[in-house]
C-alpha positions, 0 to 999 in steps of 0.5 A: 546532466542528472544521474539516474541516481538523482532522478530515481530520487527525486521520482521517488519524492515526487511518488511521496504524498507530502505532508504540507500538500493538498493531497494529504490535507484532502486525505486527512479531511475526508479520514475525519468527516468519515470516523464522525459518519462511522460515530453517527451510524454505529454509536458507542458499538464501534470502540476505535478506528485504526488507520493501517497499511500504506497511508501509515507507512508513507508507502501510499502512491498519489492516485494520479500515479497509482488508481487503486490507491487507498486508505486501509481502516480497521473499525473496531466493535466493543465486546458487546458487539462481538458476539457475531460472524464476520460476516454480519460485521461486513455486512453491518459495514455495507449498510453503513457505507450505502446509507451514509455514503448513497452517492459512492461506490460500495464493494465487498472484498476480503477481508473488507467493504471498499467505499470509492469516492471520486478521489479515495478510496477507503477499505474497511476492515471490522475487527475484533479484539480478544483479550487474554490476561495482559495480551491483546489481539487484533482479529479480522475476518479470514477467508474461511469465515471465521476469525484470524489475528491481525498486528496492524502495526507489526509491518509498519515496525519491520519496515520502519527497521528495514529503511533506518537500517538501509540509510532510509532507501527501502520506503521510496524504493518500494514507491518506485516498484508500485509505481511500475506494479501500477504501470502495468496492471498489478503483477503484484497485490500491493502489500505483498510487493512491499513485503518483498522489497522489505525482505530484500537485502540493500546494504551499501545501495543507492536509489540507482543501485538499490532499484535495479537489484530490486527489480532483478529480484523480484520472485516470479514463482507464484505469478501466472504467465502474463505477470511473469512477462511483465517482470521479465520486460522489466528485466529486459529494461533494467539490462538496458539501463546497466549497458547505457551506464557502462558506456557512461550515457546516463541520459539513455538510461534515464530514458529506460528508467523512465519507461519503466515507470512510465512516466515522461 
C-alpha cells in the first residue's frame, strides 16, 4: 500500500521536466533555434539572452500538466539601442515575432510579447542594462511605461536557499501547488504562487506534511470571490486527507490527494 507521502513524491517527480526527456531536449532545441532567429533578426543591437524564471528553476510543469507553461526570455539591447521607450522595444519584439515566426501566435502582455507555438510558449521580455560605476542593473518595462529594475536571478537564489535549507522539499512542493493552481483555472499568477510557497516555513516537513500545511496557508486576501472558493475546496479537500490518515486509510487519502491534483 503507498503512502500519501510517496505518492505526493513521486507526483511531484513525475510534475519535474527531467533533464534526459524529450521534453526538455524538445525545449532546449527550440531555446537555440530561437536565440539564432533573434541573431538573424536584430544583429549585433541584441547584446544577450537571458533564460529566467521557471524553466531555470526547475519550477516549469510539463504542458500536458500545466497549458500555460513557458520559457521566460530576457532579450538584452546594446547601449545604442537603448535610447528608446519600452514600448518601441516591444513593439521591435512583435515584428520580430510575426516576421520570423508567421505561422505562430503573437500577443502583448506586460511586461513582455508572448510567442505560442504548437507545444511552447516563449515570453519576451526587452530589458536594458544601466551601468553605474562597478553596479549592474537589469531594467524591464513597468506598467507605467517607463523602466523598472529587475534581478533575473535573485528569485532563483532565494529559492535555491529555501529547498537546500528545507531538505530539497520546497521546488516539488511548489510543482504540486501550480499542478493544482493549473487544475483549477489560475487562482494564483504563477510566479507569485512560488513566492508564496518559498516564503512558507517547512522545517521538519515532509512531501505529506509539507503539502497540506502548504495548502492550508495559503493567502486568500487579494483574491477575488471565485479564487477564494477554489482555495477554500482545496481546504475542505485537505481536512479529508487528515481524517483518512488518522483512521489510518492511507488509500482514501490518496484518493482526496489526487483529486486535488486532478490527476487519476
Amino acid at each position: 500500500m503507498a503512502t500519501v507521502n510517496y505518492q505526493l513524491q513521486k507526483i511531484a517527480g513525475d510534475l519535474f521536466i527531467k533533464y534526459d526527456s524529450d521534453e526538455r531536449t524538445y525545449i532546449e532545441e527550440k531555446v537555440k533555434n530561437f536565440k539564432l532567429s533573434l541573431k538573424n533578426y536584430f544583429g549585433t543591437n541584441v547584446s544577450d539572452v537571458v533564460l529566467f524564471g521557471s524553466f531555470k528553476r526547475d519550477t516549469i510543469l510539463p504542458r500536458k500538466f500545466d497549458k500555460e507553461s513557458d520559457i521566460d526570455v530576457l532579450i538584452v539591447f546594446r547601449d545604442t539601442e537603448q535610447g528608446y521607450t519600452p514600448e518601441t522595444y516591444r513593439n521591435r519584439l512583435r515584428r520580430f515575432a510575426e516576421t520570423s515566426y508567421f505561422s505562430s501566435k503573437v500577443v502583448k502582455d506586460h511586461p513582455s510579447i508572448v510567442l505560442e507555438m504548437s507545444n511552447i510558449k516563449f515570453d519576451l521580455v526587452p530589458c536594458k542594462i544601466e551601468s553605474i560605476l562597478w553596479s549592474t542593473t537589469y531594467q524591464i518595462p513597468d506598467k507605467s511605461g517607463s523602466w523598472m529594475d529587475t534581478d533575473p536571478k535573485g528569485f532563483n537564489e532565494k529559492l535555491t536557499e529555501a529547498n537546500n535549507r528545507f531538505n530539497s522539499i520546497v521546488k516539488p512542493i511548489i510543482r504540486l501547488l501550480k499542478r493544482w493552481n493549473a487544475y483549477e483555472n489560475y487562482p494564483y499568477l504563477s510566479f507569485e504562487l512560488e513566492q508564496i510557497i518559498a516564503d512558507m516555513y517547512f522545517k521538519g516537513d515532509n512531501f505529506q506534511t509539507g503539502f497540506i500545511y502548504a495548502i492550508k496557508n495559503l493567502p486568500t486576501s487579494d483574491l477575488v470571490g471565485y479564487q477564494k472558493r477554489k482555495v477554500e475546496v482545496a481546504r475542505k479537500n485537505i481536512e479529508w486527507v487528515e481524517e483518512y490518515l488518522s483512521r489510518q486509510s492511507q488509500d482514501k487519502a490518496t484518493e482526496v490527494v489526487n483529486r486535488i491534483l486532478g490527476l487519476k
